[in-house]
PDB file of N, CA, C and O in Angstrom:
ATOM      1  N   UNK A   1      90.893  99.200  84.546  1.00  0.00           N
ATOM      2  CA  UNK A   1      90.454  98.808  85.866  1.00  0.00           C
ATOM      3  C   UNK A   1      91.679  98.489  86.719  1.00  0.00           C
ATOM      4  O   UNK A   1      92.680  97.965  86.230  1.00  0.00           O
ATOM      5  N   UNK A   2      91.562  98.854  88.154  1.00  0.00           N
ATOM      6  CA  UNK A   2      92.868  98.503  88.777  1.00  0.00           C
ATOM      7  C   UNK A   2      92.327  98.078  89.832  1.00  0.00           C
ATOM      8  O   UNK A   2      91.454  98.682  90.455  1.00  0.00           O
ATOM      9  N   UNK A   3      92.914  96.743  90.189  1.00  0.00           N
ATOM     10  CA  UNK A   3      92.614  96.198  91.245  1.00  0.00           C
ATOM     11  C   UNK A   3      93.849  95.794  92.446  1.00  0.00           C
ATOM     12  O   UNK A   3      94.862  95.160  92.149  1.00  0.00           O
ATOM     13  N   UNK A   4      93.429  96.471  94.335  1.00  0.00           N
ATOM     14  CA  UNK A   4      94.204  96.383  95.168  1.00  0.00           C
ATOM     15  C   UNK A   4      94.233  95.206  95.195  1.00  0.00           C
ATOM     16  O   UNK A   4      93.324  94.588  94.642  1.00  0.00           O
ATOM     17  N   UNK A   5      95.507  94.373  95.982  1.00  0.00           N
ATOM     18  CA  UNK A   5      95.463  92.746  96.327  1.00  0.00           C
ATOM     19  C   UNK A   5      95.218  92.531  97.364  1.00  0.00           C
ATOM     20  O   UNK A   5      94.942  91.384  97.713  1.00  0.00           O
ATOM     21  N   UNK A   6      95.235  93.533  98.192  1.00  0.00           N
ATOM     22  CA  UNK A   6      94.265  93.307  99.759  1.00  0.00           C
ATOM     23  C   UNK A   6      93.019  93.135  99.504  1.00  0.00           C
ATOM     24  O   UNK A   6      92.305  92.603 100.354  1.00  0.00           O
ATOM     25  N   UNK A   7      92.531  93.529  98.344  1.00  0.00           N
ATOM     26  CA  UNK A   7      90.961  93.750  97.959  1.00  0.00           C
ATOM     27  C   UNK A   7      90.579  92.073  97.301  1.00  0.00           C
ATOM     28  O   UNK A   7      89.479  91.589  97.034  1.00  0.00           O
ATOM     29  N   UNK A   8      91.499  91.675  97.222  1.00  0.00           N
ATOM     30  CA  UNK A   8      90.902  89.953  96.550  1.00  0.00           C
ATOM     31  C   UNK A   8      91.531  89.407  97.465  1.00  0.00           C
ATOM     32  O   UNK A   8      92.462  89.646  98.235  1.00  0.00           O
ATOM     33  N   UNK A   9      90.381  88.127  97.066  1.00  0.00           N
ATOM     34  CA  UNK A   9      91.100  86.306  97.678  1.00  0.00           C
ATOM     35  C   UNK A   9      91.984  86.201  96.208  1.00  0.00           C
ATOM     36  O   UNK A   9      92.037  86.575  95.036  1.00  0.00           O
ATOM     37  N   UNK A  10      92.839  85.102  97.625  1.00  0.00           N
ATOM     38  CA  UNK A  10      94.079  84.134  96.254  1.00  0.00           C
ATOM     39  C   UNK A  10      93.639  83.305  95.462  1.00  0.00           C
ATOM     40  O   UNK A  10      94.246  82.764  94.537  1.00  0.00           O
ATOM     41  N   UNK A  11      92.008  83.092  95.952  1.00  0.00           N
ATOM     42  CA  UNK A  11      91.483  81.804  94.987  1.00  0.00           C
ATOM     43  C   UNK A  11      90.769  83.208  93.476  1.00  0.00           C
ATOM     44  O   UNK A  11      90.813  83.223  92.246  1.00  0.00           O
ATOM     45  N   UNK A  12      90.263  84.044  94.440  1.00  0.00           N
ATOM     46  CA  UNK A  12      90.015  84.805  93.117  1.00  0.00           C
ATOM     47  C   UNK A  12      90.796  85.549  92.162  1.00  0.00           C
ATOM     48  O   UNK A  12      90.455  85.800  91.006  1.00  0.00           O
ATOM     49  N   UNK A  13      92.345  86.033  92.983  1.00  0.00           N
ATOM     50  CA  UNK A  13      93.289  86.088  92.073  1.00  0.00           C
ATOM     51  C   UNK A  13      93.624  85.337  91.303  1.00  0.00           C
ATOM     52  O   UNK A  13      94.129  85.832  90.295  1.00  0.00           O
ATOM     53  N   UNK A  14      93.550  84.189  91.348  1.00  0.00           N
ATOM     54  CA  UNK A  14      93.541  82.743  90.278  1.00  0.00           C
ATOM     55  C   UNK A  14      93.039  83.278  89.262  1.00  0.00           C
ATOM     56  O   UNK A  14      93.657  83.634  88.259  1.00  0.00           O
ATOM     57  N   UNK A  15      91.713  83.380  89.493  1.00  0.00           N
ATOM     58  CA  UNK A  15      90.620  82.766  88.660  1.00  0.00           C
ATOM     59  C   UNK A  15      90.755  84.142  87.648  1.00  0.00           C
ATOM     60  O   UNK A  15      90.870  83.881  86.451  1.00  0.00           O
ATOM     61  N   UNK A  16      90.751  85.331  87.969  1.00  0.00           N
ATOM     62  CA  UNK A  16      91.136  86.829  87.141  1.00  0.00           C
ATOM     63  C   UNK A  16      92.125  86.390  86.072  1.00  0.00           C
ATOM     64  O   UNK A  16      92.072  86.634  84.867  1.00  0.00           O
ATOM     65  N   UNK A  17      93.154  85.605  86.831  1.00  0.00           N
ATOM     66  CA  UNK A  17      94.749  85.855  86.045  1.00  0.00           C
ATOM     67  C   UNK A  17      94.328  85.016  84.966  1.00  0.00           C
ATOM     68  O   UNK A  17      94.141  85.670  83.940  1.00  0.00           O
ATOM     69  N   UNK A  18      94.031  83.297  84.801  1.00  0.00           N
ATOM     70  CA  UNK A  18      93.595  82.547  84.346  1.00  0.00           C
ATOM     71  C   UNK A  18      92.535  82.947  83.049  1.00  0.00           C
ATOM     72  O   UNK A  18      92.628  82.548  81.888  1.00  0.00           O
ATOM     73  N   UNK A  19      91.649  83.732  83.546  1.00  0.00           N
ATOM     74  CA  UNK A  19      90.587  83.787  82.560  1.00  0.00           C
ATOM     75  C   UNK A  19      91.144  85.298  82.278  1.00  0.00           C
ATOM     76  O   UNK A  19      90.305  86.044  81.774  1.00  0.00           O
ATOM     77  N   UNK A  20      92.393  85.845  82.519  1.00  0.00           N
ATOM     78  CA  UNK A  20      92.896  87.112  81.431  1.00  0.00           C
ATOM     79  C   UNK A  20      92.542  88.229  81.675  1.00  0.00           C
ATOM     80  O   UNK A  20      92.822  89.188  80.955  1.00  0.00           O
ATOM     81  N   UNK A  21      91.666  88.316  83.047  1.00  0.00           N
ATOM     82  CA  UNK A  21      91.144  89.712  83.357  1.00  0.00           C
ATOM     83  C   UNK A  21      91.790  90.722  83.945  1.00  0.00           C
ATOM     84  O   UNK A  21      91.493  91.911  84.061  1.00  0.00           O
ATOM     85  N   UNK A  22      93.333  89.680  84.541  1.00  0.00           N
ATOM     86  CA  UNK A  22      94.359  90.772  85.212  1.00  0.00           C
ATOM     87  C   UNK A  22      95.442  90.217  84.034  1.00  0.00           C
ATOM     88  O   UNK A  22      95.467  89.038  83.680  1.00  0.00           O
ATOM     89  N   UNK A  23      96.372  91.312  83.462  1.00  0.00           N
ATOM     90  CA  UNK A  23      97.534  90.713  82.632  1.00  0.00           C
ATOM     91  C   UNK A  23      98.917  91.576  83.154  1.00  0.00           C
ATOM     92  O   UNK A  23     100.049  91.247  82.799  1.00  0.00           O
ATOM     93  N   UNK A  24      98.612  92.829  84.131  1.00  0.00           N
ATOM     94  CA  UNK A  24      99.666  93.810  84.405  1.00  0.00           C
ATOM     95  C   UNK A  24      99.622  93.465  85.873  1.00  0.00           C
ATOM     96  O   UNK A  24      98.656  92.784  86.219  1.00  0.00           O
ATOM     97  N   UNK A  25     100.660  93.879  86.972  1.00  0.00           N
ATOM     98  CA  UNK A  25     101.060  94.340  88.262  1.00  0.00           C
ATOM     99  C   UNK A  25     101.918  95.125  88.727  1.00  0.00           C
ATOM    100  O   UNK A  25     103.119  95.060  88.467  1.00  0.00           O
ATOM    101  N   UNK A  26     101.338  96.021  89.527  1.00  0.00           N
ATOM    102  CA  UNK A  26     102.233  97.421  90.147  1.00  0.00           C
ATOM    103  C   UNK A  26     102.630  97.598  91.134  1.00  0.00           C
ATOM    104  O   UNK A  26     102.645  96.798  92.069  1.00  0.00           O
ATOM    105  N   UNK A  27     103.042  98.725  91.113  1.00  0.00           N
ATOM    106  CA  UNK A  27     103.565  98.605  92.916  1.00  0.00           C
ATOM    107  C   UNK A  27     102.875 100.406  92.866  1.00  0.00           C
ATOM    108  O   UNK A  27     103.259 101.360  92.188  1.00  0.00           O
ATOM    109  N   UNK A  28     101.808 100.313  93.827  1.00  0.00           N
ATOM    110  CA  UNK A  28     100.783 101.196  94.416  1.00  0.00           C
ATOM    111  C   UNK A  28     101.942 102.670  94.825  1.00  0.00           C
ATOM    112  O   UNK A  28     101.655 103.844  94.595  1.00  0.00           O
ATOM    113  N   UNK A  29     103.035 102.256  95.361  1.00  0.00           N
ATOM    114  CA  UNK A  29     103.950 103.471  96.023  1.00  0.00           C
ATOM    115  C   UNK A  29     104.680 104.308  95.197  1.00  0.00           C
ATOM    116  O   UNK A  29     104.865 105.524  95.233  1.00  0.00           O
ATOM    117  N   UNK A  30     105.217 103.088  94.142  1.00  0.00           N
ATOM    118  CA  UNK A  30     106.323 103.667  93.097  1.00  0.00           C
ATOM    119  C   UNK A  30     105.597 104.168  91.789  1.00  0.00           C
ATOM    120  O   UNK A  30     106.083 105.116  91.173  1.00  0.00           O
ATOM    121  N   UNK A  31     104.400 103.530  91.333  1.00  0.00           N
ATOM    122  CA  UNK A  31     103.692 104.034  90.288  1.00  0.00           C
ATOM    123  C   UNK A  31     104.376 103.221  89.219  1.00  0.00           C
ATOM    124  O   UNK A  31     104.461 103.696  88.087  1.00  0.00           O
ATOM    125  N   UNK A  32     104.944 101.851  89.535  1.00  0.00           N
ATOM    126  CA  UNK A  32     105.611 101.176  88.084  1.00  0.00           C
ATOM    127  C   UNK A  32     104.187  99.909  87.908  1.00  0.00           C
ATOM    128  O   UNK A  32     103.162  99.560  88.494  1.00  0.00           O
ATOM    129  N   UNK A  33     104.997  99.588  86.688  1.00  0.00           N
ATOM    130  CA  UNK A  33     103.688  98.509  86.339  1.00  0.00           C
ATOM    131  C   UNK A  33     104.758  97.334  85.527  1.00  0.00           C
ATOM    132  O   UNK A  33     105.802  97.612  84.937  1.00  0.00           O
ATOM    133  N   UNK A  34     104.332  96.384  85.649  1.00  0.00           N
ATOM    134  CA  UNK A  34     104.614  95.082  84.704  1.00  0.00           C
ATOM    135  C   UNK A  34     104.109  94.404  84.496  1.00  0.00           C
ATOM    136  O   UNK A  34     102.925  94.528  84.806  1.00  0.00           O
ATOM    137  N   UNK A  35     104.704  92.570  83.516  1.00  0.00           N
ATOM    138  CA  UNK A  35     104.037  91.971  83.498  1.00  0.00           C
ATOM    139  C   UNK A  35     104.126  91.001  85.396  1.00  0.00           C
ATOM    140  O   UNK A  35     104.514  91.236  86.540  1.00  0.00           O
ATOM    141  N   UNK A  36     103.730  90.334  84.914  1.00  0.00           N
ATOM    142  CA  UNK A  36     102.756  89.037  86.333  1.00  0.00           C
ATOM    143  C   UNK A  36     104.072  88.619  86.767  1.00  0.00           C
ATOM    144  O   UNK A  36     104.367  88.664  87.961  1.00  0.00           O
ATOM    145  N   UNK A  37     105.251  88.033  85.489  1.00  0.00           N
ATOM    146  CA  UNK A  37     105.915  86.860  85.865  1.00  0.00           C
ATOM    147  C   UNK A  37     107.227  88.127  85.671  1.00  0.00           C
ATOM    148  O   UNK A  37     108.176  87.814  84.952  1.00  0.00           O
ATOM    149  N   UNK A  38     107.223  89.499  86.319  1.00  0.00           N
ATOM    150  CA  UNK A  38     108.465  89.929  87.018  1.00  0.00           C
ATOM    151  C   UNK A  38     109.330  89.446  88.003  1.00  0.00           C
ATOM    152  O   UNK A  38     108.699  89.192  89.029  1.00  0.00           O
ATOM    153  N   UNK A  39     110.391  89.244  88.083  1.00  0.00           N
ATOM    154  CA  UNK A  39     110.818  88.856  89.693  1.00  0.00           C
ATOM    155  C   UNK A  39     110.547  90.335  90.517  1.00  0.00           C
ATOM    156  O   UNK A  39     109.884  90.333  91.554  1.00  0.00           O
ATOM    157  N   UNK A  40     111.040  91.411  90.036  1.00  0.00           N
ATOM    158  CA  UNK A  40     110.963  92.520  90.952  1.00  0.00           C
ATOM    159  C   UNK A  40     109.413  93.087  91.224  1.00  0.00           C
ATOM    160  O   UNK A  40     109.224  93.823  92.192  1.00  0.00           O
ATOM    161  N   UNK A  41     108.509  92.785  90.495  1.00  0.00           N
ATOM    162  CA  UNK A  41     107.321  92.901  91.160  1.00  0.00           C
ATOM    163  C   UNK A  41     106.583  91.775  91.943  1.00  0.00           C
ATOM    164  O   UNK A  41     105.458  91.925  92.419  1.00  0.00           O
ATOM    165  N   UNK A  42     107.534  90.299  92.058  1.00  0.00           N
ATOM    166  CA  UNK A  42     107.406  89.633  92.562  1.00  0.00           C
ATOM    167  C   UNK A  42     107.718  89.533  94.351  1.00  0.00           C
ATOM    168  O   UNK A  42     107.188  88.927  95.282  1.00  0.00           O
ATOM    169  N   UNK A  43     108.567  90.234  94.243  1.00  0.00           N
ATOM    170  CA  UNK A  43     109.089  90.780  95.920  1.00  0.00           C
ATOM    171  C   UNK A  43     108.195  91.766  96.422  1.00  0.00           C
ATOM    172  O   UNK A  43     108.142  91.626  97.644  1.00  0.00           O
ATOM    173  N   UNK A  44     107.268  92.954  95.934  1.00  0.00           N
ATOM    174  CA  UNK A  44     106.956  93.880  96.520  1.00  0.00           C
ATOM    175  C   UNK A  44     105.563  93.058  97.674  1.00  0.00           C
ATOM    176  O   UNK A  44     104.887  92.048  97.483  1.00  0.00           O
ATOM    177  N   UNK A  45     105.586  93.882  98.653  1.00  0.00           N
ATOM    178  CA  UNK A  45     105.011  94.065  99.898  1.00  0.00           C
ATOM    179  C   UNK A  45     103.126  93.697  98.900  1.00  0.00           C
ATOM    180  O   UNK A  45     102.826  94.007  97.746  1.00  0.00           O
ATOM    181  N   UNK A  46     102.453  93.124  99.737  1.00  0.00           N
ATOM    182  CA  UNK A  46     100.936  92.759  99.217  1.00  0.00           C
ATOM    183  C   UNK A  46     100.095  94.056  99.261  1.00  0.00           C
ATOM    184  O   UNK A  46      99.126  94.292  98.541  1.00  0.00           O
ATOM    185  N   UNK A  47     100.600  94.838 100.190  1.00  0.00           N
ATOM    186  CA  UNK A  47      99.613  95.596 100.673  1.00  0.00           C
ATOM    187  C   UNK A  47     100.293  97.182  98.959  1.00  0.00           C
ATOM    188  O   UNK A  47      99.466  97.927  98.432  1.00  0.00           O
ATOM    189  N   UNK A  48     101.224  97.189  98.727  1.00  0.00           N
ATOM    190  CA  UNK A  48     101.691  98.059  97.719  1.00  0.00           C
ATOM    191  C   UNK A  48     101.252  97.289  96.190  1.00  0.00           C
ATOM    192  O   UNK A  48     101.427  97.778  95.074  1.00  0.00           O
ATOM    193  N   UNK A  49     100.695  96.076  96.484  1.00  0.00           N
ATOM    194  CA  UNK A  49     100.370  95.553  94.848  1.00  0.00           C
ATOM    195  C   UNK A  49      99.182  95.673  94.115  1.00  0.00           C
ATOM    196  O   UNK A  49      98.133  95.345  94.669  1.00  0.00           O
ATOM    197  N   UNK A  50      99.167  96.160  92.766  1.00  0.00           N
ATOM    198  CA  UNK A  50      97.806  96.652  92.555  1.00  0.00           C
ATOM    199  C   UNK A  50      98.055  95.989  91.256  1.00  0.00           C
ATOM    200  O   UNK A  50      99.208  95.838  90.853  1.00  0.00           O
ATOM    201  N   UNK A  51      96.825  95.507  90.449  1.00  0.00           N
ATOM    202  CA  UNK A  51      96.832  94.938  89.559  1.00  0.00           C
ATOM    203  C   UNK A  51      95.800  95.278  87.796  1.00  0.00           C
ATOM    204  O   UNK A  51      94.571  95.251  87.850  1.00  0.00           O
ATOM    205  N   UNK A  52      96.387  95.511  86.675  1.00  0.00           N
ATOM    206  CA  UNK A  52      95.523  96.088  85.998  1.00  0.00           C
ATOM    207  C   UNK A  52      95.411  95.103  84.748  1.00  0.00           C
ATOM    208  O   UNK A  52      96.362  94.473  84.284  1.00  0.00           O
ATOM    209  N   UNK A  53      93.901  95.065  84.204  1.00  0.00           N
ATOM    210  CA  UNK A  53      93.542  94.510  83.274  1.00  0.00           C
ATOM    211  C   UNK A  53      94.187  94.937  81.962  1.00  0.00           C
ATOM    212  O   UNK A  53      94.293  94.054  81.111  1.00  0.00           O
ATOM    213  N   UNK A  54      94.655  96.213  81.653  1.00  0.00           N
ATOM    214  CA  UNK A  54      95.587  96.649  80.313  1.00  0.00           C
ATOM    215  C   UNK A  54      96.599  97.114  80.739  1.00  0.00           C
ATOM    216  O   UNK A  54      96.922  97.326  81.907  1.00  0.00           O
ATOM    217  N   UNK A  55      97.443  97.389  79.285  1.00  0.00           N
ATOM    218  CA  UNK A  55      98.929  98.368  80.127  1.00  0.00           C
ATOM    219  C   UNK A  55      97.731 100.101  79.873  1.00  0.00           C
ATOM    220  O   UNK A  55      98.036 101.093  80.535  1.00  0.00           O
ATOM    221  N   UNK A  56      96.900 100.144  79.215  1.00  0.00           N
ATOM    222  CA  UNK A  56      96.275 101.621  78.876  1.00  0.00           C
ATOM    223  C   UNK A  56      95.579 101.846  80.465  1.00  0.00           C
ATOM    224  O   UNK A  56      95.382 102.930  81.013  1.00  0.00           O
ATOM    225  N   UNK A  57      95.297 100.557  80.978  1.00  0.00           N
ATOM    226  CA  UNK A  57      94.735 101.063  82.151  1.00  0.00           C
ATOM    227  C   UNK A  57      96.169 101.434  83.710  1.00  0.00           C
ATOM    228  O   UNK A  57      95.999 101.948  84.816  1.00  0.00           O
ATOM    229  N   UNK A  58      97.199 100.983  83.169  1.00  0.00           N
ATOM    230  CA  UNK A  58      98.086 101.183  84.230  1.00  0.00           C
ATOM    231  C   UNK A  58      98.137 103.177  83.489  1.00  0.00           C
ATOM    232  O   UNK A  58      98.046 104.166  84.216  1.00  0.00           O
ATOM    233  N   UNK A  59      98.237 103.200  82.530  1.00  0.00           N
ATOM    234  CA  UNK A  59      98.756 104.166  82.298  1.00  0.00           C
ATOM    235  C   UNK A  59      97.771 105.552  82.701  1.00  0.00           C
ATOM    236  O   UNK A  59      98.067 106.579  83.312  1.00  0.00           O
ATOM    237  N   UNK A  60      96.494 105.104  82.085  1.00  0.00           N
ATOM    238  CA  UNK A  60      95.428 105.903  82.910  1.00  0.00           C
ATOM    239  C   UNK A  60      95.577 106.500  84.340  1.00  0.00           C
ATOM    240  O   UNK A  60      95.357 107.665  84.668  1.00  0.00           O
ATOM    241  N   UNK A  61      96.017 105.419  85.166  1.00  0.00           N
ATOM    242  CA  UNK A  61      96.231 105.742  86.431  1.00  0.00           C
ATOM    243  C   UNK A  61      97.426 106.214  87.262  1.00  0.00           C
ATOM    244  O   UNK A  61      97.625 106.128  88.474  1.00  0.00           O
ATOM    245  N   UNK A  62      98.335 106.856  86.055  1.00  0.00           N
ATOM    246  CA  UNK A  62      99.404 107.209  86.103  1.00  0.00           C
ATOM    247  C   UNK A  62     100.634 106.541  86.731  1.00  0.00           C
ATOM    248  O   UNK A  62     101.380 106.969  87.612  1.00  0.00           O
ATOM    249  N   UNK A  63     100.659 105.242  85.973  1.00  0.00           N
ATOM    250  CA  UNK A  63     102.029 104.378  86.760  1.00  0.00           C
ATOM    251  C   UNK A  63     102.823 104.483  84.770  1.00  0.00           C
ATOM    252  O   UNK A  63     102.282 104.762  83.700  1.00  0.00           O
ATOM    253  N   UNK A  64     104.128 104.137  85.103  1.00  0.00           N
ATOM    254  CA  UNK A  64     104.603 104.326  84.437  1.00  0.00           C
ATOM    255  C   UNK A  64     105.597 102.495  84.315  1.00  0.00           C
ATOM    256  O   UNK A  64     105.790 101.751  85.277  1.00  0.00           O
ATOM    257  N   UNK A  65     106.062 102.218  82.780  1.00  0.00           N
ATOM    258  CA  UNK A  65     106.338 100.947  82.945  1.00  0.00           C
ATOM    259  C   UNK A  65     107.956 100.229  83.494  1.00  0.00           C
ATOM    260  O   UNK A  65     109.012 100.835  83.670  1.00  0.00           O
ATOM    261  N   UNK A  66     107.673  98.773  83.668  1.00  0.00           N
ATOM    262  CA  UNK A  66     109.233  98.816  84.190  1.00  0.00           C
ATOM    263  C   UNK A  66     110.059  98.677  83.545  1.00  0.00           C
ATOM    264  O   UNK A  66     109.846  98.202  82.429  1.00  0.00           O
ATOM    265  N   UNK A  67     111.510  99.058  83.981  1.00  0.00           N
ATOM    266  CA  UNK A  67     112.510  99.057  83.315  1.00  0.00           C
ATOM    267  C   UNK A  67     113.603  97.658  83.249  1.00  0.00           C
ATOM    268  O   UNK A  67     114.652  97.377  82.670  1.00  0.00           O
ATOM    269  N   UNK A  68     112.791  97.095  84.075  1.00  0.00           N
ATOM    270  CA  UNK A  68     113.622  95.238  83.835  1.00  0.00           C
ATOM    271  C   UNK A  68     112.603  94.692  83.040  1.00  0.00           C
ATOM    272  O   UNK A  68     112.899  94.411  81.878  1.00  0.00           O
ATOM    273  N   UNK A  69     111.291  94.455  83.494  1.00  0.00           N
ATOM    274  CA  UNK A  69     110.760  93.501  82.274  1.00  0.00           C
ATOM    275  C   UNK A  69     110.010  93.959  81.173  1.00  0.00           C
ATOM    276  O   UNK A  69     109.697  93.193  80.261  1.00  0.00           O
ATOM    277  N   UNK A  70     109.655  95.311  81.192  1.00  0.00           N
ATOM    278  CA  UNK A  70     109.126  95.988  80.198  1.00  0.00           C
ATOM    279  C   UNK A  70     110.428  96.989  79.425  1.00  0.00           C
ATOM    280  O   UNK A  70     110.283  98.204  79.295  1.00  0.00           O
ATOM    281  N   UNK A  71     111.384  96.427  79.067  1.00  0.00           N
ATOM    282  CA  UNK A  71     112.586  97.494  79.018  1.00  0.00           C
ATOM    283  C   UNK A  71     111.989  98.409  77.325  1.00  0.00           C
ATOM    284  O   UNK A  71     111.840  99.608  77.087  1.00  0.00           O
ATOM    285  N   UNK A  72     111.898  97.862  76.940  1.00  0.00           N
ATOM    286  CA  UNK A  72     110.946  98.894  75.257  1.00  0.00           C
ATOM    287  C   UNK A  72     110.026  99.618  75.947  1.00  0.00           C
ATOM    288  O   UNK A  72     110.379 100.716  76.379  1.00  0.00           O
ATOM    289  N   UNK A  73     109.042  99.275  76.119  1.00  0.00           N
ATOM    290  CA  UNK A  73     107.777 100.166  76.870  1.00  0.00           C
ATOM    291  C   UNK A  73     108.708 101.350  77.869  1.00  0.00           C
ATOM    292  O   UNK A  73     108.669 102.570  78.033  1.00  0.00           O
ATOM    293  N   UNK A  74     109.225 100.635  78.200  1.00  0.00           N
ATOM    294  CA  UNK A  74     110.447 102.051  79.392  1.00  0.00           C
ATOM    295  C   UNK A  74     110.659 102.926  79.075  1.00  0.00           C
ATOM    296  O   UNK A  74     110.254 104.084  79.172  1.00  0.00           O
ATOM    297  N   UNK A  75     111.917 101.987  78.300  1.00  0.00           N
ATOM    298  CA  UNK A  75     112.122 103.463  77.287  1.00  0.00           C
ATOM    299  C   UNK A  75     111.560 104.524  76.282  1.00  0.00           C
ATOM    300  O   UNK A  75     112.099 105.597  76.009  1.00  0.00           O
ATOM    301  N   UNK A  76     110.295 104.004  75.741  1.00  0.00           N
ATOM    302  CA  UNK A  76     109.526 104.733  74.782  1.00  0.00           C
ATOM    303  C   UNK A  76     108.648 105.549  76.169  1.00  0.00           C
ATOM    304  O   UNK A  76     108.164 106.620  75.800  1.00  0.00           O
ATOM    305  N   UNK A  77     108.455 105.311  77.235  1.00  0.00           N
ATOM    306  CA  UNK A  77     108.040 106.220  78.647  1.00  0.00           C
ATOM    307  C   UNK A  77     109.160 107.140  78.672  1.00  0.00           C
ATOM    308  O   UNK A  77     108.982 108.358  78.682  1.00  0.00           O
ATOM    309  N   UNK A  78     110.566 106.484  78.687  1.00  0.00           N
ATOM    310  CA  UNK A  78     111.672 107.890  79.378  1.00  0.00           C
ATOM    311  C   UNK A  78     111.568 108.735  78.193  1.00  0.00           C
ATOM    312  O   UNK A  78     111.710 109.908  78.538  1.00  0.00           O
ATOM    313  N   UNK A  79     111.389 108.624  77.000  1.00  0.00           N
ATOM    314  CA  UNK A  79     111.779 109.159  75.462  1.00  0.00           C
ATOM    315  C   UNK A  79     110.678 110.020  75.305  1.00  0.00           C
ATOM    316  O   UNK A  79     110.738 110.853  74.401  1.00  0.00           O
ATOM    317  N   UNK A  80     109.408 109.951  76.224  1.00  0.00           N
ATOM    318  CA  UNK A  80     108.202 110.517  75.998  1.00  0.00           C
ATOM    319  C   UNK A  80     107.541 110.204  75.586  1.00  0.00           C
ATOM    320  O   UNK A  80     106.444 110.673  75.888  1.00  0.00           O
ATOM    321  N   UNK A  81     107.614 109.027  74.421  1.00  0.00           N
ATOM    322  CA  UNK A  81     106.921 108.688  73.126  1.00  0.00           C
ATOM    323  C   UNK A  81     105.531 108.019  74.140  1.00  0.00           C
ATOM    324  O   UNK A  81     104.479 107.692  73.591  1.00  0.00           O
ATOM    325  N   UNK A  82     105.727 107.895  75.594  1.00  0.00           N
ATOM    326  CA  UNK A  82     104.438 106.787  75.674  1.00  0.00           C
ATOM    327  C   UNK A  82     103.846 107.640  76.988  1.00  0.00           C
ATOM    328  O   UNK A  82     104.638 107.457  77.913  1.00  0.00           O
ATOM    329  N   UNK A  83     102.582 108.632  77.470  1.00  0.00           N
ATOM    330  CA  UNK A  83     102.621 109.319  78.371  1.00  0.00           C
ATOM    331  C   UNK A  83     101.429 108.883  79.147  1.00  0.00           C
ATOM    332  O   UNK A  83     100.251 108.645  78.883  1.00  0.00           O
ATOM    333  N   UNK A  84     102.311 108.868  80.383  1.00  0.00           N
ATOM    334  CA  UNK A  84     100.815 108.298  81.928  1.00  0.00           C
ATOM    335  C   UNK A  84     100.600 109.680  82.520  1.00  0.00           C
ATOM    336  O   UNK A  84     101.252 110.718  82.399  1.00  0.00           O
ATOM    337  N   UNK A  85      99.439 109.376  83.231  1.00  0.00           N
ATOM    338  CA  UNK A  85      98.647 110.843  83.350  1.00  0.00           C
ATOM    339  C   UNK A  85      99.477 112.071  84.238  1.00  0.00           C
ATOM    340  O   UNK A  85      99.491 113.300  84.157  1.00  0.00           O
ATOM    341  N   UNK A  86     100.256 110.921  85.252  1.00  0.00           N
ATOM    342  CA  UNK A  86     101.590 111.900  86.236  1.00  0.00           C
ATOM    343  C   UNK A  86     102.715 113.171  85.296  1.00  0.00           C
ATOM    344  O   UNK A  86     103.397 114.111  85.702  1.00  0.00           O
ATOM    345  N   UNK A  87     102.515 112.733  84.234  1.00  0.00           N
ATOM    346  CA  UNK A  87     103.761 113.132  83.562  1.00  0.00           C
ATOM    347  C   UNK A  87     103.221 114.832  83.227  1.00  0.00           C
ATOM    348  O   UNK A  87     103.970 115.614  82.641  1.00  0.00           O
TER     349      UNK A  87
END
């Protein structure tokens, strides 16, 4: 499931993160994904942030993972070993 952040309240972004229903965040433009407590997905623009309940569901939707806080997952993406639907 992927959810826009224009598409929620901040009180209901709470309440998702809290009770575990969001655990990933992306950036809608670049197609990357991480965890919550990135700094660099911490800067991106609200309207580019999209948010997913698995990493299988970032990958479904063809984002691929990041290379600062997901640096294993990255690399097993650049190596091939891990494939999102873009590829």
């Amino acid at each position: 499931m992927m959810i826009q952040h224009t598409e929620v309240t901040d009180t209901e972004l709470r309440r998702l993160i809290q009770n575990k229903e969001i655990c990933y965040g992306g950036n809608r433009k670049l197609k990357i994904y991480g965890l919550l407590s990135c700094s660099s997905g911490k800067r991106m623009k609200k309207k580019n942030r999209v948010f997913f309940t698995t990493e299988a569901a970032a990958l479904q939707n063809g984002y691929r993972p990041c290379g600062h806080c997901m640096r294993e997952a990255y690399h097993n993406w650049k190596n091939g070993s891990i494939q999102s639907n873009d590829r």
